[in-house]
C-alpha positions in Angstrom: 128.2 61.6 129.6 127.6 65.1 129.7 127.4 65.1 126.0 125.0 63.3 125.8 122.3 64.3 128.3 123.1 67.6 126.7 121.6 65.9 123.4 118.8 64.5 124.9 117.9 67.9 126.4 117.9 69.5 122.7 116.3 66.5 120.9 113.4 66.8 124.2 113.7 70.9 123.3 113.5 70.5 119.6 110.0 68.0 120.3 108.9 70.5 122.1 109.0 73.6 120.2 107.8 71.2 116.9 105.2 70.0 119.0 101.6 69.8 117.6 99.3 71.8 119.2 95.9 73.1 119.2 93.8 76.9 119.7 90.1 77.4 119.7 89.8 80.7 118.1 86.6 82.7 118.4 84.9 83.4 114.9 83.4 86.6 114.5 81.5 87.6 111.4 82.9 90.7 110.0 81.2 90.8 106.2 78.2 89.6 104.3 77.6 89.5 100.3 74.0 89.0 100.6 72.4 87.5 97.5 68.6 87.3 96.7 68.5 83.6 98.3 72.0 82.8 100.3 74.8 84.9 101.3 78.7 84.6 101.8 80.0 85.3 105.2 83.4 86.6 105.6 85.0 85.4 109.3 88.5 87.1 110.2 90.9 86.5 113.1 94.3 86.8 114.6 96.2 84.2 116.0 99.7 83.8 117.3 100.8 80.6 115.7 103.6 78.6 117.2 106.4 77.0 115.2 105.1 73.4 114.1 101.9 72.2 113.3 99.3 74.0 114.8 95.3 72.7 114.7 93.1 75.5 114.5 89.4 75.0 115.7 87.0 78.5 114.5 84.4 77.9 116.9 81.1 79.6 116.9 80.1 79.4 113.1 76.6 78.3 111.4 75.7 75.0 110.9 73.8 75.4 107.9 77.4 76.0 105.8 77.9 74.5 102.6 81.1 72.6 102.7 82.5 73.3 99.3 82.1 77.0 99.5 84.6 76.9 102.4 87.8 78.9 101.3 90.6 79.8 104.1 93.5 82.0 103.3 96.2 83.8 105.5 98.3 86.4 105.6 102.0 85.1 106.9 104.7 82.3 106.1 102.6 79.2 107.1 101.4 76.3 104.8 97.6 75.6 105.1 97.8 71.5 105.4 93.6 70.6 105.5 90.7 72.6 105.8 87.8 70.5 107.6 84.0 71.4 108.9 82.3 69.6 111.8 78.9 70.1 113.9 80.0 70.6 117.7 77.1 69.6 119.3 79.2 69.9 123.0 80.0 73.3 123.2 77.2 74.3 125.5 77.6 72.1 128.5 79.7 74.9 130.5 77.5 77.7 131.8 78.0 80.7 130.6 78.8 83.8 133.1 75.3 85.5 132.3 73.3 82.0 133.3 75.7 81.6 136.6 74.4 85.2 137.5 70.9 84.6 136.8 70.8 81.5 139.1 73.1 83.6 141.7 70.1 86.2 141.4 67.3 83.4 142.2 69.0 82.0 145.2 69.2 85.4 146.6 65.6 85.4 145.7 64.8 82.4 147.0 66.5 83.2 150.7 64.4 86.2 150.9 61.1 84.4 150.2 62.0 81.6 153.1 62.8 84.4 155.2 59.8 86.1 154.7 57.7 82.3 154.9 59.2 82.3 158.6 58.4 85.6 159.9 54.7 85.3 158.3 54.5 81.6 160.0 55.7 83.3 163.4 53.3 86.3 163.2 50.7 84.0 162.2 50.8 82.3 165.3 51.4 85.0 167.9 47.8 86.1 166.1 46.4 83.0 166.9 47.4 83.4 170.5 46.3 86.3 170.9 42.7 86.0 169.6 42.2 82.6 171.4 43.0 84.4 174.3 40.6 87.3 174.2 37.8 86.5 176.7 39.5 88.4 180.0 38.3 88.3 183.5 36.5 85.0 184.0 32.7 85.0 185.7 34.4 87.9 187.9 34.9 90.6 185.2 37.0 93.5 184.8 37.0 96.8 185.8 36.8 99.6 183.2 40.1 100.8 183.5 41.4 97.1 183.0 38.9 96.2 179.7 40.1 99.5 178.6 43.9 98.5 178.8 43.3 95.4 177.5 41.4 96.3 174.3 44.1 98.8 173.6 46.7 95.8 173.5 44.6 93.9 171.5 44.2 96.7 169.5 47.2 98.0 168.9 48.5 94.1 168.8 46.7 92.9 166.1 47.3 96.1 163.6 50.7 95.5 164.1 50.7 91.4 163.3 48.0 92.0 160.2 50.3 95.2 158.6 53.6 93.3 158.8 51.1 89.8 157.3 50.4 92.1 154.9 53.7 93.7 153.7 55.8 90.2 154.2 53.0 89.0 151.6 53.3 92.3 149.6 57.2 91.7 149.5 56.9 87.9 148.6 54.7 89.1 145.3 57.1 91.3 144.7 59.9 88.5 144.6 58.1 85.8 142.8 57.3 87.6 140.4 61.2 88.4 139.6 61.9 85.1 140.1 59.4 84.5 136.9 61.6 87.1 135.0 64.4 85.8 135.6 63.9 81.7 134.9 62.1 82.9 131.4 65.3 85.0 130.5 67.5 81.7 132.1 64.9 79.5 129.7 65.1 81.8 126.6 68.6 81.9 127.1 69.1 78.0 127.3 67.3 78.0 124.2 69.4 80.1 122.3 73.0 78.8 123.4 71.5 75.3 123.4 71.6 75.1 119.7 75.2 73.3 118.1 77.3 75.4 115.9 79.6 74.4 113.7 83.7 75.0 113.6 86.0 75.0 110.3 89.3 73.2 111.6 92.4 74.3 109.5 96.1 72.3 110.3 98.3 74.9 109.5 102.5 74.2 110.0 105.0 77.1 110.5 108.8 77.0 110.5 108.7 80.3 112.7 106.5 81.7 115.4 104.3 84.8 114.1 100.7 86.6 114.2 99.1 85.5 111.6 95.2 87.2 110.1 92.8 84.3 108.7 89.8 84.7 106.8 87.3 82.5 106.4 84.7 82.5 103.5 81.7 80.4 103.0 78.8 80.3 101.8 74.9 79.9 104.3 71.5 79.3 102.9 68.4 81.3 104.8 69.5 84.4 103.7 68.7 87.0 101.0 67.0 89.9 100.1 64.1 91.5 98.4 64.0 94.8 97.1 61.5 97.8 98.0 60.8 101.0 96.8 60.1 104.8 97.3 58.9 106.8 95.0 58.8 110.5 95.7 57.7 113.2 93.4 57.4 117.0 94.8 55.1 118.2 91.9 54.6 117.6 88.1 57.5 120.0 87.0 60.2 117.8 89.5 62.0 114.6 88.9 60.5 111.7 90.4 63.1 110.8 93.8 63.8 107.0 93.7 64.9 105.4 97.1 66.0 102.0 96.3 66.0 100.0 99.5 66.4 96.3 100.8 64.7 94.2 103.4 67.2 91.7 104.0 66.4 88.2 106.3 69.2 85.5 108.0 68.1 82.2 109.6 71.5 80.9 110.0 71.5 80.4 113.5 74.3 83.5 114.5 73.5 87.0 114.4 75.6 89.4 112.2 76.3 92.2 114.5 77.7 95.4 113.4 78.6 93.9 109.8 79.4 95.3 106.5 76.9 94.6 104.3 77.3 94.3 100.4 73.7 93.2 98.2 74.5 91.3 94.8 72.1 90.7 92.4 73.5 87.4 91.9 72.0 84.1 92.4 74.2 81.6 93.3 71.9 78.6 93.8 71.2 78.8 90.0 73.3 76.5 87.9 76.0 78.2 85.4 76.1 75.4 82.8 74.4 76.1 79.8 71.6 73.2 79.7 72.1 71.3 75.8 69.4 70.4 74.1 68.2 66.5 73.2 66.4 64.6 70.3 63.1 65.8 70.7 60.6 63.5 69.1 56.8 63.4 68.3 54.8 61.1 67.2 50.7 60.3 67.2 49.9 59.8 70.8 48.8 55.7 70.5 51.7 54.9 68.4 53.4 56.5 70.9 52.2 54.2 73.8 52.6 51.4 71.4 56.4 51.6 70.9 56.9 52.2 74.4 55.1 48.9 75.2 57.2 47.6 72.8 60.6 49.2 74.1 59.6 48.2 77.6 59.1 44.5 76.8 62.0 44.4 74.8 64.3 45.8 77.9 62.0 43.1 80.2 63.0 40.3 77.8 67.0 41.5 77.4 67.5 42.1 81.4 65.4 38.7 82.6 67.5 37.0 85.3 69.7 39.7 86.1 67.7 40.5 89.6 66.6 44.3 88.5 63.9 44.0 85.8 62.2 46.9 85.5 58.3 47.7 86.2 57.5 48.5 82.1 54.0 49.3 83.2 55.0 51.8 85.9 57.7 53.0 83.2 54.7 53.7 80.9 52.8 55.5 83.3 55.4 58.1 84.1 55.8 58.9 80.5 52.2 59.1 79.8 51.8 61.6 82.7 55.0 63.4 81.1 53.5 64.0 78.1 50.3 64.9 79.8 52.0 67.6 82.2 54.2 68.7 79.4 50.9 69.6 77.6 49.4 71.2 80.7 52.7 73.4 81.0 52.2 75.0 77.5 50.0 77.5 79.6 68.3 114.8 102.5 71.9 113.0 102.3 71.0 109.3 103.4 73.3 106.5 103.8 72.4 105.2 100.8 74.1 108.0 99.0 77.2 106.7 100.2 76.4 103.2 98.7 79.4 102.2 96.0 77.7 100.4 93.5 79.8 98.0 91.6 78.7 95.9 88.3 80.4 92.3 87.5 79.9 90.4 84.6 76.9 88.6 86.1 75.5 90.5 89.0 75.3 94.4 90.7 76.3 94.7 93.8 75.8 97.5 96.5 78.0 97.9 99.2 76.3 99.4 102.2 78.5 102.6 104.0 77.6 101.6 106.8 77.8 98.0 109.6 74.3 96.9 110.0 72.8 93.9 113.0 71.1 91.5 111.4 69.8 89.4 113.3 68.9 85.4 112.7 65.3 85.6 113.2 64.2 85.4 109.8 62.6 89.3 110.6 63.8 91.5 107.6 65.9 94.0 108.4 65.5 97.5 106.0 68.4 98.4 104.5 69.6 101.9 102.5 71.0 100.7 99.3 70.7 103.9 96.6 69.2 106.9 96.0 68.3 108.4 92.0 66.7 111.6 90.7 65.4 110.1 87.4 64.1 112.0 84.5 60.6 112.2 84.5 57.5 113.5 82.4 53.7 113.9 83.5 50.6 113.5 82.0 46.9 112.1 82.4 45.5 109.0 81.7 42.0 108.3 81.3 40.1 104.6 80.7 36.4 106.3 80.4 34.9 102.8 79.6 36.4 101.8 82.9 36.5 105.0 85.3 35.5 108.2 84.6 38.5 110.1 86.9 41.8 110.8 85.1 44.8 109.5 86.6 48.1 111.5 86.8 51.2 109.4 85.3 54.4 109.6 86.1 56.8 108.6 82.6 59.9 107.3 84.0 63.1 107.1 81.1 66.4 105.8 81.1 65.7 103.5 83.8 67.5 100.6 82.3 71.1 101.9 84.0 69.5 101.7 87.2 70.2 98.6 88.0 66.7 98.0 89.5 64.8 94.4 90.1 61.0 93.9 90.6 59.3 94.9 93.7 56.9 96.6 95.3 57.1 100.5 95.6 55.6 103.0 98.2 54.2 106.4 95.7 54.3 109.8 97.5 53.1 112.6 95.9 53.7 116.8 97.0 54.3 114.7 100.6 51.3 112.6 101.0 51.0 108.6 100.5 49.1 108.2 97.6 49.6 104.1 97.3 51.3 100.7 96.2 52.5 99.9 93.1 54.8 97.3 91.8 57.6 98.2 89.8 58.3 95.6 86.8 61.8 96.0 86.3 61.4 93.2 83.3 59.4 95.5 81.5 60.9 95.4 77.8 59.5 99.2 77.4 61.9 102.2 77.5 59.2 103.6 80.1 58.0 103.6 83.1 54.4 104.5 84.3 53.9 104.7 87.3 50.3 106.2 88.5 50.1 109.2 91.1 46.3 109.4 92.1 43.0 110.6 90.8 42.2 113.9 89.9 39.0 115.3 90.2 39.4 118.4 88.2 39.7 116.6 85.1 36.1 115.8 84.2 35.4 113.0 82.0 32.0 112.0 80.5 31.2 108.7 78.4 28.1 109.1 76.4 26.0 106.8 74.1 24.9 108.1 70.9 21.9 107.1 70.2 21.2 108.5 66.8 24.2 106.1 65.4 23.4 103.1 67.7 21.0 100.5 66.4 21.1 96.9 65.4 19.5 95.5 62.2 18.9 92.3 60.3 21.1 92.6 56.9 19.8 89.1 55.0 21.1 85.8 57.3 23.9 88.4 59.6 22.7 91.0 62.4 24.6 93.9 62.2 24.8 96.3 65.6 26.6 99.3 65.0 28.0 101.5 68.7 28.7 104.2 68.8 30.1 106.6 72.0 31.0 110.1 72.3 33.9 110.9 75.3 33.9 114.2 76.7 37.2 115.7 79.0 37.3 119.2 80.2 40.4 120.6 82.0 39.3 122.5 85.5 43.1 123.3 86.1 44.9 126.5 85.8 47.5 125.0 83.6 47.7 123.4 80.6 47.8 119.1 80.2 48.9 116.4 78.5 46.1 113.9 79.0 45.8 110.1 77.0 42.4 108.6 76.9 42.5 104.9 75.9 39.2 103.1 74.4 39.0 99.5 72.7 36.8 97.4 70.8 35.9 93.7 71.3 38.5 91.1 69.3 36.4 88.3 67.7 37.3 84.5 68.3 35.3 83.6 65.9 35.1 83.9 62.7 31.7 84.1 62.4 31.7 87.6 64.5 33.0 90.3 62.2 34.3 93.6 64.3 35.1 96.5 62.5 36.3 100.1 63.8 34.2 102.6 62.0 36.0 106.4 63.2 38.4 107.0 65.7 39.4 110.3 64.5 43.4 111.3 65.3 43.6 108.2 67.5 46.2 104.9 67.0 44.8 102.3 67.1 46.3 98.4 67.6 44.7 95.6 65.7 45.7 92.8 68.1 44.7 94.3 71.1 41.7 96.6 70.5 42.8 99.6 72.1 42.5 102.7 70.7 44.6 105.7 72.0 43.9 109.7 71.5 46.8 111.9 73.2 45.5 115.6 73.5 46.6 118.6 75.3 44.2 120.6 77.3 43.9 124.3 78.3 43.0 125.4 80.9 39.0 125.2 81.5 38.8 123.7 77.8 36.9 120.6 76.8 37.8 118.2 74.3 35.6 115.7 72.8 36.3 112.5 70.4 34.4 109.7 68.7 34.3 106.1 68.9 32.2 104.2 66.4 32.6 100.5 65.2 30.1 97.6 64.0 29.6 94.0 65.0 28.4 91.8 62.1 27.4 87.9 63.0 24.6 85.3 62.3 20.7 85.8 63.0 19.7 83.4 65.8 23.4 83.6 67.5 24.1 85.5 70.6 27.4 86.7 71.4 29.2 87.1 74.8 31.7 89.6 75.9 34.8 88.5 77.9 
């Protein structure tokens, strides 16, 4: 007998310690990959897992999670047995500690104010005693000594009753108004917890009891980043100082707080599979229509009394607007110094030195991500047809290693803000140029000469010859390297002959027009160069300029 309550005890024992049981474990977030559109979130924790099957619930995580980018691993001899994602639309029904105080706050409140409404109700009608009470003495009257005893009372009385009315209503002001306060904090508050989260819920079995670290990895949309730009040069003999930086956005519905933060240039919403290419046909566009009739009927004929004949006519109609919108188509020691900057097959990413709070708000949040010194050369550039002022360039080389993408770019120049630019980090050049401001003491003139202009009938053609002489003097102390870009028209038409005539020492480029002279300047010396060229086309015809 005692055998075998002695078994039943350690069968009841054994039950007990295989038991399946289940732990809500907070989720907090402790890293982000942030890539230009979504991000990965890495969640960790601790937890003290029985011997059994245990069902983990991670509470407290985005809704907005892909479920296939979910991965879950462990540190510790368990076997993961299912990984699972639901919305918990529940979790908010208990009130949290901060609301209970809030609403312990506005009873308080609350008391005070009925207090105060029965002392002002009480004051209010000793007051109306008092004045209906006023006339003294009857038809007999009063002696002076009485009137003047009486009017002190009344006096004195009636100060006291209207000060305390005022100060019971100066303290009731008070309290409404934090009794406003606090129900918008209780209301924005509401709001914020109100909204359902998500949990990942991981069955996990152990043979032993142990602490065991989980991480949880998976992938949120509403995220990214966009880069931005500084661009700081001291003077024209100093390397231009590039500050790569980051505004970085979340809408996920949970704040990152005090997370480490890496940027990838990756794009993970882009597919990886290299698209393969189909029969492409052509064919005169009626024919075209034609055979399609001719396909669709056919299909009609072949699929009749099936129950799913197709529309051929509505079939036509998107492949006639295909082709029509396929035509239309044809046209001082930062943190980012500390940033380790990693490059993978596919992507560059920048891991931050330091946790940043980035909150889900869609706001962007400016991030450090890498500082350069990168080799730079100066010089002028001058578009006299355009604007007479020279501009000071900034040549920017070897930029490719950079790892840079397009943005926008903040220029500074010897410490002042000289403007916006956008930085083209497609650009298939080997340089950079990126403009610093005018300068005013490099003079630049544009002049007509007259002598060579003229236009003249030449049998059935009118032939205009231009030319224009362009002046630049150097007002610095030191010498320049200064490019002064021209063009001449491009004819459509091949009725309209253009030809350059002298463009002494300068390149020119036949598809584009422009012609190019790169000169150095001495101080206080002026340069000049000509620009002559001829347009030939038919008497009777004007021409237009683009």
């Amino acid at each position: 007998m005692k055998k075998t309550i002695l078994l039943v005890i350690f069968i009841l024992s054994s039950i007990n310690i295989y038991a399946q049981t289940e732990k809500n474990v907070p989720s907090k977030v402790k890293s982000v990959t942030v890539f230009l559109n979504r991000a990965q979130v890495t969640s960790t924790a601790q937890v003290l897992i029985p011997a059994g099957t245990t069902n983990l619930v991670f509470e407290e995580l985005s809704t907005k999670i892909i479920k296939p980018s979910i991965q879950v691993t462990a540190k510790g001899s368990i076997t993961i047995m299912s990984v699972k994602h639901q919305i918990n639309y529940l979790r908010n029904q208990n009130k949290t500690i901060k609301i209970k105080q809030y609403e312990d706050t506005l009873e308080i409140l609350r008391d005070k104010i009925k207090i105060l409404s029965i002392q002002k109700q009480n004051w209010q009608r000793e007051e109306d005693v008092i004045l209906s009470n006023k006339l003294i003495g009857g038809d007999a009257g009063v002696n002076a000594q009485k009137l003047k005893e009486m009017a002190d009372f009344y006096r004195n009385r009636l100060t006291e009753i209207q000060t305390n009315l005022y100060q019971i209503d100066k303290d009731m002001t008070k309290h409404n108004a934090k009794i406003n306060i606090i129900s918008n904090q209780i209301n924005e508050t509401n709001r914020d917890i109100s909204k359902p989260t998500s949990e990942i819920l991981v069955a996990v079995t152990s043979n032993i009891s142990s602490m065991i670290t989980f991480e949880l990895n998976y992938i949120v949309p509403d995220a990214g980043w966009t880069p931005i730009y500084d661009l700081r040069s001291k003077d024209v003999q100093s390397p231009i100082q590039l500050s790569y930086k980051a505004n970085v956005f979340q809408n996920t519905g949970i704040d990152w707080k005090d997370v480490k933060v890496t940027l990838s240039t990756g794009n993970p919403s882009q597919g990886g599979v290299k698209p393969e290419l189909k029969t492409w046909y052509i064919n005169f566009y009626n024919q075209m229509i034609s055979q399609n009739l001719r396909n669709a009927s056919l299909y009609e004929s072949n699929t009749r009394g099936r129950g799913n004949a197709p529309n051929a006519n509505m079939d036509l109609k998107k492949e006639t607007k295909a082709v029509e919108e396929e035509e239309v188509l044809k046209e001082a020691e930062t943190i980012a110094d500390k940033t380790e900057v990693t490059e993978s097959t596919f992507a560059t990413e920048f891991e931050i030195s330091v946790p940043y709070t980035i909150l889900s708000d869609g706001k962007p949040q400016l991030v450090d991500v890498k500082n350069y010194d990168v080799k730079t050369y100066y010089d002028y550039g001058v578009v006299p047809r355009v604007d007479f002022d020279a501009f000071l360039m900034a040549k920017v080389t070897n930029w490719e290693g950079l790892n840079l993408l397009s943005g926008q770019a903040n220029v500074y120049f010897e410490g002042t803000f000289v403007g916006e630019t956008y930085l083209n980090a497609n650009n298939l050049r080997d340089t950079l140029a990126i403009s610093l401001g005018r300068d005013k003491r490099i003079i630049t003139k544009r002049i007509k000469i007259q002598d060579v202009s003229s236009k003249k009938l030449i049998g059935t053609n009118i032939k205009e010859e231009m030319g224009f002489e362009i002046q630049v003097r150097n007002t610095k102390k030191t010498e320049i390297d200064i490019t002064i870009e021209e063009q001449i028209p491009i004819s459509k038409n091949t009725q309209i002959d253009v030809e350059l005539i002298e463009a002494k020492d300068a390149s020119f480029n036949k598809n584009t027009g422009r012609i190019t002279w790169k000169l150095k300047l001495k101080p206080n010396e002026t340069r000049k160069v000509i620009l002559k060229y001829t347009l030939k086309y038919p008497k009777g015809k004007q021409i237009a300029f683009e």
